[in-house]
N, C-alpha and C positions, 0 to 999 in steps of 0.2 A: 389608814383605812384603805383597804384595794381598790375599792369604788376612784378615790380622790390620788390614789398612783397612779391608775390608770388615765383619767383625765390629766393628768399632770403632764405624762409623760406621751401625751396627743394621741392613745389609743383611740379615745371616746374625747367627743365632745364638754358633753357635760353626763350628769347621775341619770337621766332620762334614756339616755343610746344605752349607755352601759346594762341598766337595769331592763330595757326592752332585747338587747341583744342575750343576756341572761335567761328571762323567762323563755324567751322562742329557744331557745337550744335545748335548755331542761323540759320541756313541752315535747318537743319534735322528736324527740328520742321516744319519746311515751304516747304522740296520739299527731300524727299528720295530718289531721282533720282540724286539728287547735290550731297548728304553725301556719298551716294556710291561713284559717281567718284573722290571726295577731300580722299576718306581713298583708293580707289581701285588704284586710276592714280595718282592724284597728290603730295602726303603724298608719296608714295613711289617712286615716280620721283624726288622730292625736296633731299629726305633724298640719292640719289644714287647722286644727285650731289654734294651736300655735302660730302662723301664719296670720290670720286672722281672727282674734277669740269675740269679733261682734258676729261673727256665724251661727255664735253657741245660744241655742234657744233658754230662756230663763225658766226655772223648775216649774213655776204656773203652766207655759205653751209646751210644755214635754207631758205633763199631767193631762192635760188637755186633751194634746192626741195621741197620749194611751186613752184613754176613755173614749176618745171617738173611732177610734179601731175597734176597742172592747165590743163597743156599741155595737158597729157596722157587721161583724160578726156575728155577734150575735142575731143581730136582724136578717141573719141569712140561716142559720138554724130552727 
């Protein structure tokens, strides 16, 4: 498989570089607006939970404050 040559043969790390180096390139050809926020936002939010994954709030506290954004929102309409 390409993915597992190229880790192999120390291009990429592991299927995570490779498959994020992948999307941004196929992305950035098509919308520069996307590759910014996959290197700006999401590349360095991925690689912070990997780093530390007790950061990642549990699907209740994400629930939560989407609803309370929802809320606050709306209470301003």
């Amino acid at each position: 498989m390409e993915i597992d040559a190229r880790i192999a043969s120390g291009v990429y790390e592991n299927a995570a570089e490779f498959l994020r180096e992948t999307v941004e390139t196929s992305l950035s050809a098509q919308r520069p607006d996307v590759e910014r926020w996959l290197r700006d936002e999401v590349g360095p939010t991925y690689d912070a939970y990997k780093a530390d994954p007790s950061r990642l709030m549990s699907e209740e506290e994400a629930f939560a404050l989407v609803d309370q954004l929802v809320s606050a929102g709306s209470a301003k309409t």
